[in-house]
N, C-alpha and C positions, 0 to 999 in steps of 0.2 A: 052771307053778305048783307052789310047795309045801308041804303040810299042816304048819302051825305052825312054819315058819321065821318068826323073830322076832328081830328087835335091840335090847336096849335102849337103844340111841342111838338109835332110829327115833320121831320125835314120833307120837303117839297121841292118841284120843278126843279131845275138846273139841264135844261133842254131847250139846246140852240141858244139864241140870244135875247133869250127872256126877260133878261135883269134878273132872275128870283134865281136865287141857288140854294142847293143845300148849306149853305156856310150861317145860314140865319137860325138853323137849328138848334135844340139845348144842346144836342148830343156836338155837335161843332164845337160848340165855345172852349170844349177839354182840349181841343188842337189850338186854340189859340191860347191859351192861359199856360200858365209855369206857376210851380209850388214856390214859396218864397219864403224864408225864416226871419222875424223883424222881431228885436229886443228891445224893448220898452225899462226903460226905468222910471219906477213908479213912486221911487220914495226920496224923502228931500233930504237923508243925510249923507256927506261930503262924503265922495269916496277916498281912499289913501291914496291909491296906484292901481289905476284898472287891470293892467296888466299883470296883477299877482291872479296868481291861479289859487281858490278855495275849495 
């Protein structure tokens, strides 16, 4: 054991009505977040028909 070793990436309190919960945690933010796919076009020439498949 050791006297006031502390991370603050380690979730804390969430006991009674403290205001502090565990939700401030790194490990938390994975329950709030979604994976998301975003396609960028990067280049300036015209396309024909986006919708043809290559």
């Amino acid at each position: 054991n050791t006297y006031r070793a502390v991370s603050p990436l380690a979730p804390f309190g969430g006991h009674g009505l403290s205001g502090h919960g565990r939700e401030g945690g790194a490990n938390a933010v994975l329950d709030y977040t979604t994976t998301k796919t975003v396609w960028l076009r990067t280049s300036d020439e015209p396309i024909d028909d986006p919708f043809v498949m290559r």
